[in-house]
N, C-alpha and C positions, 0 to 999 in steps of 0.2 A: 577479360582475364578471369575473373569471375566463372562466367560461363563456362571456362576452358577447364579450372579446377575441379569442378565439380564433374565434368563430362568424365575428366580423367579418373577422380575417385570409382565416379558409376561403370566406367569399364573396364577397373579393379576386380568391380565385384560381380563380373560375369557379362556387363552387355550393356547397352545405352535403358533398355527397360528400366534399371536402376538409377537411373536421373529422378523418378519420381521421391526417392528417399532425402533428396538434398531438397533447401529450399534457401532461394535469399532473402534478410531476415533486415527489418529496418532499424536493427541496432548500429549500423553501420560507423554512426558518431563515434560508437565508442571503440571501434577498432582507430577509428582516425586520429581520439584525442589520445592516442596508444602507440602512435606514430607508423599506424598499418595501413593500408590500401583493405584488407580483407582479415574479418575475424572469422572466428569458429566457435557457433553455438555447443557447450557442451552438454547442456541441461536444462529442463523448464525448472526453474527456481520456484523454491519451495515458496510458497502464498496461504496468506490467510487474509480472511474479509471478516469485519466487526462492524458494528451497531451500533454506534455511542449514543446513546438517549438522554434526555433528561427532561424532566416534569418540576414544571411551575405551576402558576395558577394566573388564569386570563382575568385583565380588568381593564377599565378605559383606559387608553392613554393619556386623554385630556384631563382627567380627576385625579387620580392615584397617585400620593406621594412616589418620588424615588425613591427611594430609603428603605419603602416597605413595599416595593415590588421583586417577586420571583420571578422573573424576566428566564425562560428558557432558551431564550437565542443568545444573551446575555453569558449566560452559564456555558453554553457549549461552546460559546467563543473563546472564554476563559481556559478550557478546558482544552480546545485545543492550541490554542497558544503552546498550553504545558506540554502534550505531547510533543508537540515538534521541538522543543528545550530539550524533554527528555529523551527522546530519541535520538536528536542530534550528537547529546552529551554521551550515549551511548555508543554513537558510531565513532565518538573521538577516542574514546577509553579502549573500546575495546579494538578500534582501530579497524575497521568496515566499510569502506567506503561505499563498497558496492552494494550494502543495505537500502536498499528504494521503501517508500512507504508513499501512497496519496490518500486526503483527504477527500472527497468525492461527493459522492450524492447526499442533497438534506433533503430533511423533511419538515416543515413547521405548522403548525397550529394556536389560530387559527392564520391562515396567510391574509391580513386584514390589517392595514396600517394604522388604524384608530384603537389596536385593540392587543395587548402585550401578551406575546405568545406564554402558551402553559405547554407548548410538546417541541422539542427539537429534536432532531435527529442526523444524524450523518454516518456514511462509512468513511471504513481507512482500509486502505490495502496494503499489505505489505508482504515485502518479499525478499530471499535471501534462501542461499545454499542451508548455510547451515542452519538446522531446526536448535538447536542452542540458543544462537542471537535473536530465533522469534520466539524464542520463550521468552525471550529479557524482555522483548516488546512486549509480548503479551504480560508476562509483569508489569511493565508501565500503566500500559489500557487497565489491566485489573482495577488497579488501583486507586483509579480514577472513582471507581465505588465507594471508597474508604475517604474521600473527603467533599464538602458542601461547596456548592457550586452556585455564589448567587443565591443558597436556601432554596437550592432547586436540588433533589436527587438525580443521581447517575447511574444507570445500567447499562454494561456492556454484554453484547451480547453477540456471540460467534452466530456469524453469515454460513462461512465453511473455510474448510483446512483443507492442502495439499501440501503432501511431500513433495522431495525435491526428486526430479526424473531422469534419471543419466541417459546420455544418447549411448547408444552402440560405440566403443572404444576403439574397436576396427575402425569402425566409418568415419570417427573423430582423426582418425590417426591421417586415411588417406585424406583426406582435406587439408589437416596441416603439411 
């Protein structure tokens, strides 16, 4: 069925050569939990990728009070805990659902179990039509600069940005 829609859109627009412009796309759940057999990609949704860092200071784990450790895996755990509070709190308010965000790759130093990190790091990806609601995000992430973490500092810091990319509105059209 699938194949048949697409065949039919492509020779719309002139001739089977135009099958290469469709493609099937493994969002498929979401047309399903939508009560469809088949969606319609409209757009690469707008994305951005961040950096969240933070710096402690390495000491033995076996000696060093807790109390008086800056534990940087500690901090960014905390930290993002918060994001995902505020993001979520975000997607309810403003009423978003379709807002995606992942937490993704770390980084730690030193990576050594006897020895309490002084660097963590992670990305967050996030993404969403409108560049409005990823400004809220990026207000969130900001902000995370503006308060202590564990006595550990925070720096966010932009991976890279993308707009959000409309498909061809003909071509969207013959597919639905």
């Amino acid at each position: 069925e699938v194949h048949t829609a697409l065949m039919t859109a492509a020779l719309k627009l002139g001739g089977e050569e135009g099958v290469h412009d469709f493609e099937g796309h493994e969002g498929s759940h979401h047309a399903a939990a939508h009560g469809k057999d088949v969606g319609v990609v409209t757009c690469v949704l707008g994305q951005m990728l961040y950096r969240i860092k933070f710096y402690g200071f390495a000491a033995h784990a076996g000696t060093f009070p807790m109390q008086l450790r800056h534990d940087a895996f500690y901090a960014a755990s905390m930290a993002n805990c918060y994001i995902h509070e505020e993001i979520n709190k975000l997607m309810e308010a403003e009423n978003v659902p379709e807002l995606v965000y992942t937490t993704g790759e770390v980084v730690i130093h030193p990576c050594v179990t006897t020895v309490i990190p002084d660097f963590f790091d992670f990305s967050i990806d996030v993404r969403h039509e409108n560049p409005e609601i990823l400004n809220k995000v990026r207000e969130i992430l900001f902000s995370l600069e503006k308060r202590e973490w564990n006595g550990c500092k925070c720096e966010v810091v932009l991976g890279w940005n993308r707009d959000t990319v409309y498909w061809d509105k003909t071509l969207v059209g013959y597919v639905r």
